[in-house]
C-alpha atoms as a printed R data frame, in Angstrom:
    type eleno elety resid chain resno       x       y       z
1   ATOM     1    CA   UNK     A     1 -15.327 -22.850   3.447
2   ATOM     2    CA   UNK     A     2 -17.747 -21.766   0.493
3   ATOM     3    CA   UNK     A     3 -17.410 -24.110  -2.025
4   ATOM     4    CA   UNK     A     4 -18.440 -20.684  -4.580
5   ATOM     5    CA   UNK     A     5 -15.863 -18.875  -3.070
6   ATOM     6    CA   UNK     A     6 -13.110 -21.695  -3.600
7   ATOM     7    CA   UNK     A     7 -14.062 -21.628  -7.012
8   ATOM     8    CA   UNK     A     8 -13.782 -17.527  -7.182
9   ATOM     9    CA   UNK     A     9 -10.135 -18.097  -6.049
10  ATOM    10    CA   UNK     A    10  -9.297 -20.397  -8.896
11  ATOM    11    CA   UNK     A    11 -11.458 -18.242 -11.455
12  ATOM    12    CA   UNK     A    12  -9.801 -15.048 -10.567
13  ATOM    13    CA   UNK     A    13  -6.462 -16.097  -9.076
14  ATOM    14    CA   UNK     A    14  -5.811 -18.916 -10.037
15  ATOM    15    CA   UNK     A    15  -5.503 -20.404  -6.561
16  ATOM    16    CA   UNK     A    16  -6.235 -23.826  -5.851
17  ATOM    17    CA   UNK     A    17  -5.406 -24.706  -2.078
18  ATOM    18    CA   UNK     A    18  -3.654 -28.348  -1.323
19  ATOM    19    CA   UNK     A    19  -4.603 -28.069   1.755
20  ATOM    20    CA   UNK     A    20  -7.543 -26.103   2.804
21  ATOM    21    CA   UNK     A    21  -7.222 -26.320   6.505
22  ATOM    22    CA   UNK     A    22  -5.222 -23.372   6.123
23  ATOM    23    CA   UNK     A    23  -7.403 -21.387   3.334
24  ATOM    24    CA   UNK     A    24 -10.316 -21.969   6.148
25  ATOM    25    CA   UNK     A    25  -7.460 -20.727   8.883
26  ATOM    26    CA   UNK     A    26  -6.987 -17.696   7.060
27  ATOM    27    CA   UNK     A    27 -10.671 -16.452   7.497
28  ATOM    28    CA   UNK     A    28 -10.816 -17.664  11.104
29  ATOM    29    CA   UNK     A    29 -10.647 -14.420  13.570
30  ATOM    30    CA   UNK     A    30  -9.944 -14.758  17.334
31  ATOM    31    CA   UNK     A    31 -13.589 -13.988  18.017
32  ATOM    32    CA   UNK     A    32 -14.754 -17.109  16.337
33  ATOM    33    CA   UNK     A    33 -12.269 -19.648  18.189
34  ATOM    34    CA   UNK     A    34 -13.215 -17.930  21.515
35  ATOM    35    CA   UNK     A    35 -16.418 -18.794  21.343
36  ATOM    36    CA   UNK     A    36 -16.204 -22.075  19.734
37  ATOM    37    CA   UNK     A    37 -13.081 -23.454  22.495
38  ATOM    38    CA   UNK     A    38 -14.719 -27.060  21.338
39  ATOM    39    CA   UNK     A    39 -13.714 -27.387  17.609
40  ATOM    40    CA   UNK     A    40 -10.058 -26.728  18.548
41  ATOM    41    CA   UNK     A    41  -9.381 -24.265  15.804
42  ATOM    42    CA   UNK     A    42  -6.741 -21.645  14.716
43  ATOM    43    CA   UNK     A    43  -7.496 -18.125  14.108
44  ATOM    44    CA   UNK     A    44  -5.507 -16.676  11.859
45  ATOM    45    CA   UNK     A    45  -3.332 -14.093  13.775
46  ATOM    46    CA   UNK     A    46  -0.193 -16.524  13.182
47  ATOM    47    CA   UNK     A    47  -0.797 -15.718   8.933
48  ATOM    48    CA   UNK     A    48  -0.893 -12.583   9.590
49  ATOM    49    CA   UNK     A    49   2.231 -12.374  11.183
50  ATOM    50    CA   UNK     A    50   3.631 -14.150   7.944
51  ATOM    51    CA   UNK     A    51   1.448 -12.355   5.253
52  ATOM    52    CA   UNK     A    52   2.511  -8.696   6.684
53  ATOM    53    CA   UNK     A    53   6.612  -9.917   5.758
54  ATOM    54    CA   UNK     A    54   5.980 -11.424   2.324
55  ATOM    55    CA   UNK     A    55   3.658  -8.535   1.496
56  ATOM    56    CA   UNK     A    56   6.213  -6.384   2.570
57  ATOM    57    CA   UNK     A    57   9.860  -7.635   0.738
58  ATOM    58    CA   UNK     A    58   7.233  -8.193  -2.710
59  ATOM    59    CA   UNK     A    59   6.056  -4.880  -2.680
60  ATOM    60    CA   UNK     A    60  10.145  -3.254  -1.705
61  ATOM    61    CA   UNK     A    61  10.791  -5.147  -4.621
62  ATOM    62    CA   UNK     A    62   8.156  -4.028  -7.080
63  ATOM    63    CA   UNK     A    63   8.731   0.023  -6.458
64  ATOM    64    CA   UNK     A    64  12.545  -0.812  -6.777
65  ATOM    65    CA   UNK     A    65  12.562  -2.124 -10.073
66  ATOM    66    CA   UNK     A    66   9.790  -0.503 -11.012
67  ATOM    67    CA   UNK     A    67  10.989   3.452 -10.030
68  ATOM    68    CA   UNK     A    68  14.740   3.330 -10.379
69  ATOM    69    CA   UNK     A    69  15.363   7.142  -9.911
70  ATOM    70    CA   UNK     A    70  13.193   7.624  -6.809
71  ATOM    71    CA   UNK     A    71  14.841   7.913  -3.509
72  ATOM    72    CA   UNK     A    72  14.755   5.397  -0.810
73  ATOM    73    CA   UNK     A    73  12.612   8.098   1.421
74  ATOM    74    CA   UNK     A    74  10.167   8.371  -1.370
75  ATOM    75    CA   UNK     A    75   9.825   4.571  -2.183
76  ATOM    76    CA   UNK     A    76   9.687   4.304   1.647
77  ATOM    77    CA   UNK     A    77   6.910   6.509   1.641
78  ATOM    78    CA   UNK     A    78   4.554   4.733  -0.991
79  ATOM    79    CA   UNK     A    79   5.502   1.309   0.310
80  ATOM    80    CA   UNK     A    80   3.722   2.619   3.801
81  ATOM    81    CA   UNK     A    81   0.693   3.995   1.371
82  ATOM    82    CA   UNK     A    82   0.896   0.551  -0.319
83  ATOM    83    CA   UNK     A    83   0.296  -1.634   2.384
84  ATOM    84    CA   UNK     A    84  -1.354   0.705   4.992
85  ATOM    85    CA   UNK     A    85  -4.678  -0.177   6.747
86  ATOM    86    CA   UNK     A    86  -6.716   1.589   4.876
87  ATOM    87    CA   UNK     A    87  -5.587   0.269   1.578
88  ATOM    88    CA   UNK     A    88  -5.103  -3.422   2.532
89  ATOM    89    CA   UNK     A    89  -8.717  -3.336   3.970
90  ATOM    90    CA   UNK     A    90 -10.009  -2.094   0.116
91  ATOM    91    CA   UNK     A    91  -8.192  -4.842  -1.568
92  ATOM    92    CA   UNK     A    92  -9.643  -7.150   0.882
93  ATOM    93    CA   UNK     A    93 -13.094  -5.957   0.278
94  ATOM    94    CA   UNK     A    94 -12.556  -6.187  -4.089
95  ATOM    95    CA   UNK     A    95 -11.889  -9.703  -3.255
96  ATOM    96    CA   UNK     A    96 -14.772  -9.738  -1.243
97  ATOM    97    CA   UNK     A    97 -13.011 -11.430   1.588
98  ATOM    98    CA   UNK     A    98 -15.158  -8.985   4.010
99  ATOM    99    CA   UNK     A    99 -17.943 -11.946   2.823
100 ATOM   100    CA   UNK     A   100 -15.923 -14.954   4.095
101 ATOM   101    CA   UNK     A   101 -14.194 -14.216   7.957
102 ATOM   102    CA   UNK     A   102 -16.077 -16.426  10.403
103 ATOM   103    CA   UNK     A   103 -16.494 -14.170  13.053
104 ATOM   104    CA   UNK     A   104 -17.697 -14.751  16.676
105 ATOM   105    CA   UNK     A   105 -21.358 -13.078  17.248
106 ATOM   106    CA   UNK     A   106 -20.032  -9.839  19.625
107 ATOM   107    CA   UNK     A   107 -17.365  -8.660  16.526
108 ATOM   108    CA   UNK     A   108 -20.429  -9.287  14.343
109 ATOM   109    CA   UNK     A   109 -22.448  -7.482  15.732
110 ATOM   110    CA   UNK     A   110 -20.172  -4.556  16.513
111 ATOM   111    CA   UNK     A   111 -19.175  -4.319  12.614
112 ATOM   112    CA   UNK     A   112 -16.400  -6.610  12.635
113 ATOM   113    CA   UNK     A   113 -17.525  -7.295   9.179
114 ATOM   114    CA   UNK     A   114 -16.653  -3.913   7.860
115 ATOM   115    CA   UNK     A   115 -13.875  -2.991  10.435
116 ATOM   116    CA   UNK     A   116 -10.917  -1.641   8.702
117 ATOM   117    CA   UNK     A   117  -8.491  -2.842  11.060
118 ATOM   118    CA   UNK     A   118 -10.088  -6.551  11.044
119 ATOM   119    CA   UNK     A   119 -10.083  -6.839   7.076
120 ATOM   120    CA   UNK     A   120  -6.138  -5.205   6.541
121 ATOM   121    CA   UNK     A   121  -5.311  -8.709   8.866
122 ATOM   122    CA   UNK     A   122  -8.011 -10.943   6.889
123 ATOM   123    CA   UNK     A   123  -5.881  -9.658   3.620
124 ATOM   124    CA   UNK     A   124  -2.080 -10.714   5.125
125 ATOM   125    CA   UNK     A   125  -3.350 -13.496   6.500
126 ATOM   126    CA   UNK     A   126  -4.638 -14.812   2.960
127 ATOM   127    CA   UNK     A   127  -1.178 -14.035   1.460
128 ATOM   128    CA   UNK     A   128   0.848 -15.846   4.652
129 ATOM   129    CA   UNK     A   129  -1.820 -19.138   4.053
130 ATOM   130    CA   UNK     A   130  -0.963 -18.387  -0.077
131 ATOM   131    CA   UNK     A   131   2.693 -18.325   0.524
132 ATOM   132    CA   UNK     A   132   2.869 -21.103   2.903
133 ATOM   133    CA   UNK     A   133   0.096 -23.335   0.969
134 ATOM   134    CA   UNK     A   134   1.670 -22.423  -3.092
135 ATOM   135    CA   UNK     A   135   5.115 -20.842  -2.251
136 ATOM   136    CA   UNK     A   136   6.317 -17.144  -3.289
137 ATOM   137    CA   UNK     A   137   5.737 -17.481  -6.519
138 ATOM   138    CA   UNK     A   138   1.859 -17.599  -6.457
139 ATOM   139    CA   UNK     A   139   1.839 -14.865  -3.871
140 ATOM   140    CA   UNK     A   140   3.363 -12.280  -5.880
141 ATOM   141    CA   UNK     A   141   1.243 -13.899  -8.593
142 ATOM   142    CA   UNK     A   142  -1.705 -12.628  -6.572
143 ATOM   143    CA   UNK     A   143  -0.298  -9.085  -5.804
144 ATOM   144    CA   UNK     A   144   0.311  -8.712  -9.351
145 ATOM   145    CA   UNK     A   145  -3.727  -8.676 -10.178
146 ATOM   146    CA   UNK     A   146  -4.857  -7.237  -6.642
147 ATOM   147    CA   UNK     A   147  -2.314  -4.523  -5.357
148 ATOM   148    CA   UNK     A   148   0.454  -3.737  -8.070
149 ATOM   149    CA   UNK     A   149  -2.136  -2.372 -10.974
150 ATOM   150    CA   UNK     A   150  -3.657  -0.245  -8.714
151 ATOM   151    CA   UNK     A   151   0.002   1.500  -8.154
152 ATOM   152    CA   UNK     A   152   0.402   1.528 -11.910
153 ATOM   153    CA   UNK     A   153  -3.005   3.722 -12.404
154 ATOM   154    CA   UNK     A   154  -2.426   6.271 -10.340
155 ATOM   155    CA   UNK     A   155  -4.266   5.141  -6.989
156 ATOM   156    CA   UNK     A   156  -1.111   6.436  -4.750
157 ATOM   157    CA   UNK     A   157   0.102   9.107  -7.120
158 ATOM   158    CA   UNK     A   158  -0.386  11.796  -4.354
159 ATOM   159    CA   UNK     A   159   2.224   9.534  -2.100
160 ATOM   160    CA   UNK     A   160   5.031  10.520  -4.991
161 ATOM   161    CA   UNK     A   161   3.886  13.600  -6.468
162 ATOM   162    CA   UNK     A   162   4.541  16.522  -4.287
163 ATOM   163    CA   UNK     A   163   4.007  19.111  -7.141
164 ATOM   164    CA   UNK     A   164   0.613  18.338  -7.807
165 ATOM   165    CA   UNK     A   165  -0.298  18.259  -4.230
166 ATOM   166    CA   UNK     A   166   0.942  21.748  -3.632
167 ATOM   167    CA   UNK     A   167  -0.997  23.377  -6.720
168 ATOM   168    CA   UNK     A   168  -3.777  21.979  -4.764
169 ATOM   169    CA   UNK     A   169  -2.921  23.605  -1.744
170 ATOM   170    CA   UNK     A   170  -1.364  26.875  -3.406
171 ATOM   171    CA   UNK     A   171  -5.004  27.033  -5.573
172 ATOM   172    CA   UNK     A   172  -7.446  26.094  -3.381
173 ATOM   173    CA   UNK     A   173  -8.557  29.918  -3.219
174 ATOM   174    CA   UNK     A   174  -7.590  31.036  -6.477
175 ATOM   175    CA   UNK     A   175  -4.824  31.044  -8.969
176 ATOM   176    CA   UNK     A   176  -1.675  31.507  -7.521
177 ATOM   177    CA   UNK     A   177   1.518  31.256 -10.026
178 ATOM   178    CA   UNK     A   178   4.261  29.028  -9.187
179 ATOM   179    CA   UNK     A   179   7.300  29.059 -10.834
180 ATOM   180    CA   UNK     A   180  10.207  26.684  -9.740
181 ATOM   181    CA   UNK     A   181  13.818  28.147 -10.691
182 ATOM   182    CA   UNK     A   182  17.263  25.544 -11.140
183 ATOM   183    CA   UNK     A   183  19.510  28.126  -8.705
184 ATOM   184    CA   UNK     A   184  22.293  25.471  -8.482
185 ATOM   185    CA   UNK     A   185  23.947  22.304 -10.292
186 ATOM   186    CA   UNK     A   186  27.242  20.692  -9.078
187 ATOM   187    CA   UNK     A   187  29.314  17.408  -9.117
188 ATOM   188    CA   UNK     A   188  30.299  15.556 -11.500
189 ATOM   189    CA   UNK     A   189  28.036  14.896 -15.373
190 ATOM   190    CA   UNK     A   190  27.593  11.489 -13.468
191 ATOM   191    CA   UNK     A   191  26.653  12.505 -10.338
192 ATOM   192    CA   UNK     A   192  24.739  16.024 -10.684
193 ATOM   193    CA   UNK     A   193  23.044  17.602  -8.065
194 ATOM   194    CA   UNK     A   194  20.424  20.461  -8.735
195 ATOM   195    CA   UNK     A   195  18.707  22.595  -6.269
196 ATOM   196    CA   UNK     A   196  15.397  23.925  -6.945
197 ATOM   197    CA   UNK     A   197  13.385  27.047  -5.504
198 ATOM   198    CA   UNK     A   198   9.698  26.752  -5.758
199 ATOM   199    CA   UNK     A   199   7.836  30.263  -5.625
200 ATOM   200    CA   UNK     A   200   4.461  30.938  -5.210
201 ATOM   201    CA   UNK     A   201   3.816  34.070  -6.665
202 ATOM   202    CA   UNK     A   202   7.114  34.868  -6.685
203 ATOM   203    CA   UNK     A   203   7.362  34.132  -2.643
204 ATOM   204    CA   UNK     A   204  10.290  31.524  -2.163
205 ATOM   205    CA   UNK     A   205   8.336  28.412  -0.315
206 ATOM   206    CA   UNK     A   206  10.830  25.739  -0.552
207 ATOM   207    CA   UNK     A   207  14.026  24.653  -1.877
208 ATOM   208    CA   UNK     A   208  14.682  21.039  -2.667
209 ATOM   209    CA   UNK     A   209  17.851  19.100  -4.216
210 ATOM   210    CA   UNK     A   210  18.245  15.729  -6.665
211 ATOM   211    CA   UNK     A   211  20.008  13.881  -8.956
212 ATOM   212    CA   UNK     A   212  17.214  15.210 -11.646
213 ATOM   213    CA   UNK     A   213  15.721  18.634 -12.246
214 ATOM   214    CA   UNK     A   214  12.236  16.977 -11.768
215 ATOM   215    CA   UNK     A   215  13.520  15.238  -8.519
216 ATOM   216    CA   UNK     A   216  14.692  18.452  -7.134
217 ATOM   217    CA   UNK     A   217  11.607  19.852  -7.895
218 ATOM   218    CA   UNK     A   218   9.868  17.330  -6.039
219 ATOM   219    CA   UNK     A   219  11.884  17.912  -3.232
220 ATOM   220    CA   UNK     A   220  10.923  21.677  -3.389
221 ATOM   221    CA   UNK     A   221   7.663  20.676  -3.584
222 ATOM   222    CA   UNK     A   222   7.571  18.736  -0.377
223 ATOM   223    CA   UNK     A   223   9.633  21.328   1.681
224 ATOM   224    CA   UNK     A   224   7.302  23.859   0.559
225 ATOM   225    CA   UNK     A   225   4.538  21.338   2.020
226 ATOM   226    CA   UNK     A   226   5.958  21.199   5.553
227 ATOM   227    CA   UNK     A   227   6.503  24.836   5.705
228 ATOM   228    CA   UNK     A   228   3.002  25.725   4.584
229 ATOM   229    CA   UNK     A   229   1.758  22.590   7.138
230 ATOM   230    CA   UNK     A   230   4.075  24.250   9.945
């Protein structure tokens, strides 16, 4: 393993591996051992495994402290956008892990290097060597600098905020007003329930319920999303 990249982890993370054999694990892909049967490695498929579940409860945990009054199917849906290929392949390439996976010469040459798919692994097997290597503790360390402030500046907003998304939609061809109306509250102060109508120039498009005005409004929001998608 690059002794300048060892140092980057330490520098930037704060990472310092006790035993390295799995660090060097963690950046070994399948097409590497294949074609080297003689150095009787690991590739790193097994971290992966691991990586994907600690990723997983830290993140759960994160959105449910950190957004008490959202739903579960709204905190299930950003969790997905959290830790989705896509995204898990762009952290991975910030910590310029794309540089680092040993790859065998075929994935290589076929863009392994760059491979969404191959780098969203590369990034849960790093945590699973982390967590097994330093414990839980310097995981979530880790996904506090890499994955949670991206959450906190807006990088999923569109995930959570249905409004915005259908002004986009609603305005893509021009102004279009959209008013949404409170047409219902009941239950107890406690345990209120609104329900919203959105209307889009004064068209009813969706109707959405919550324990909050602005939750029931996101709710509209969203219905009025899958109607127009429909």
């Amino acid at each position: 393993m690059d002794a300048q990249f060892i140092n980057q982890l330490k520098e930037n993370y704060g990472i310092v591996f006790r035993d390295i054999s799995l660090l060097e694990q963690a950046f070994t892909h399948s097409s590497y051992v294949n074609e080297h049967r003689n150095m009787h490695i690991s590739d790193n498929e097994r971290l992966e495994f691991l990586g994907d579940a600690v990723l997983e409860i830290q993140v759960s945990d994160y959105l449910y402290r950190r957004y008490p009054d959202i739903p579960e199917g709204k905190l299930t849906k950003l969790r997905s956008a959290i830790v989705r290929e896509d995204s898990l392949s762009k952290f991975a390439k910030e910590c310029q892990f794309d540089q680092q996976i040993m790859l065998g010469k075929g994935e290589e040459n076929s863009g392994g290097r760059q491979r969404a798919s191959l780098l969203c692994d590369l990034f849960e097997a790093f945590l699973g060597a982390v967590y097994l290597d330093q414990g839980y503790d310097t995981a979530l360390a880790f996904i506090k600098k890499v994955v949670f402030p991206k959450v906190e500046s807006g990088m999923f907003t569109r995930e959570m905020d249905h409004k915005t998304r259908l002004q986009e939609v609603l305005q893509k061809s021009g102004d279009v007003a959209i008013d949404y109306r409170l047409v219902n509250e009941e239950g107890p102060a406690h345990e209120r329930i609104f329900t919203i109508e959105v209307y889009a120039d004064d068209r009813l498009i969706g109707s959405g319920q919550g324990k909050s005005k602005k939750l029931a409004e996101q709710d509209a929001a969203e219905k009025a999303l899958l109607t127009l998608k429909a």
